[in-house]
C-alpha positions as CSV (number, residue, x, y, z in Angstrom):
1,X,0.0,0.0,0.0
2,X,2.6,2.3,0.8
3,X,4.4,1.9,-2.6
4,X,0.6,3.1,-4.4
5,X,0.7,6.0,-2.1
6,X,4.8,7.1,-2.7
7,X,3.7,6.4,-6.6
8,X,0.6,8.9,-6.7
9,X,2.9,11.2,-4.7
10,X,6.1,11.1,-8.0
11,X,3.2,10.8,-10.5
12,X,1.0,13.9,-8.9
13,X,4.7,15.8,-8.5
14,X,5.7,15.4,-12.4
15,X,2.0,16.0,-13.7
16,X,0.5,19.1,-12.2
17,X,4.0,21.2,-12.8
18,X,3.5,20.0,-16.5
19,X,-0.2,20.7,-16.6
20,X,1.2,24.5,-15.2
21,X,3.4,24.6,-17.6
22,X,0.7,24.1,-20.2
23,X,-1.9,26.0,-19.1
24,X,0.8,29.2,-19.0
25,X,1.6,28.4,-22.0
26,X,-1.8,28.5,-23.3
27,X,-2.9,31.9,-21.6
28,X,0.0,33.9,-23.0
29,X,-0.6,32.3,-26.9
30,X,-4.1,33.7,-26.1
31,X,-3.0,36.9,-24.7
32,X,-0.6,37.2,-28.1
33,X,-3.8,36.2,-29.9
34,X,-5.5,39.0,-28.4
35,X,-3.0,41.7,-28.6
36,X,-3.0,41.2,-32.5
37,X,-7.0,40.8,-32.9
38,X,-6.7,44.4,-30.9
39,X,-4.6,45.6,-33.6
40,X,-6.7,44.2,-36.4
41,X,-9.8,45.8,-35.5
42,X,-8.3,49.2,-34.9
43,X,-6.9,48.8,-38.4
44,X,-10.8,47.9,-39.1
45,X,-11.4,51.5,-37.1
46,X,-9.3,53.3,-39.1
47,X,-10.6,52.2,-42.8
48,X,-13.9,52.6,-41.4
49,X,-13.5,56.3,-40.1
50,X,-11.2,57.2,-43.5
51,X,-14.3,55.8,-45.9
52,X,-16.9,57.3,-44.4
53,X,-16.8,60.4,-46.1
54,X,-17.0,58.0,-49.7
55,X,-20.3,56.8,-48.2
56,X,-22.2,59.2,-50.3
57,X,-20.3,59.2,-53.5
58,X,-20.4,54.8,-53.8
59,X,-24.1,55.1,-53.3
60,X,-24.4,57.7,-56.3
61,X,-21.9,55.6,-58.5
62,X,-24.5,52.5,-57.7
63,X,-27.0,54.1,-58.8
64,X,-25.4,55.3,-62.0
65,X,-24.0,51.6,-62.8
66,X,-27.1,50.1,-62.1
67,X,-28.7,52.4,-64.8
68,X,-26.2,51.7,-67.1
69,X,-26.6,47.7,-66.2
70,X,-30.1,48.6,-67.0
71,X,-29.3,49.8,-70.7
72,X,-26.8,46.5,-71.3
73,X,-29.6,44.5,-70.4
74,X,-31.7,46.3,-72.9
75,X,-29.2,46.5,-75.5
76,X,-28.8,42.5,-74.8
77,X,-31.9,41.9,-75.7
78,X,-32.1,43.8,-79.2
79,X,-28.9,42.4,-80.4
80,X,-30.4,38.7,-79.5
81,X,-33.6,39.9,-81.3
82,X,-31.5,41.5,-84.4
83,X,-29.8,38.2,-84.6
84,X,-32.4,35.5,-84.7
85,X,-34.0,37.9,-87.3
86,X,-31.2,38.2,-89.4
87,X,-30.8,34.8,-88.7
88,X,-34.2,33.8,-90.5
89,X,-32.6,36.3,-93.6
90,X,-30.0,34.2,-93.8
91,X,-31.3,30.8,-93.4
92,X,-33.5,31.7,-96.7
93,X,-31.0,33.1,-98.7
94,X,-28.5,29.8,-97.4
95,X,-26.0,32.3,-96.4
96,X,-25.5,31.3,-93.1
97,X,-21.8,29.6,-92.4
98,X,-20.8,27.6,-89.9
99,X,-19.1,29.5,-86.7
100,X,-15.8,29.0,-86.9
């Protein structure tokens, strides 16, 4: 029995200094961790205080492209109608060639 006991004693004294050792280890990787999330979201801070002003201006350009995304769309679909028209032109006059 005694020889249990003086083994729990060796086994307890090399474990829990290992287990400190760990968990010290562990807390300053997530203090490091922290310091550079920190850093990251004041970066985040800063873009976000020096775009602000832009706010504004991307909403007009949005507008403006969506317009003109507007017109594509439109000009899409007059091209596709030109071409299946002339498409029927040349089907009857057997001018149509094979795409290359």
């Amino acid at each position: 029995m005694d020889v249990l006991i003086i083994l729990s004693i060796i086994y307890a004294a090399v474990v829990v200094p290992i287990l400190a050792i760990t968990v010290s280890w562990i807390i300053l990787t997530l203090v490091s961790v922290d310091s550079a999330l920190s850093k990251i979201a004041d970066g985040f801070k800063v873009v976000d205080r020096q775009t602000a002003p832009m706010e504004g201006h991307m909403e007009a350009n949005n507008e403006g492209l969506s317009a003109i995304a507007g017109g594509f769309r439109s000009v899409e679909g007059h091209l596709v109608a030109a071409d299946a028209s002339l498409g029927k032109v040349a089907d009857r006059l057997g001018a149509r060639q094979p795409l290359p």
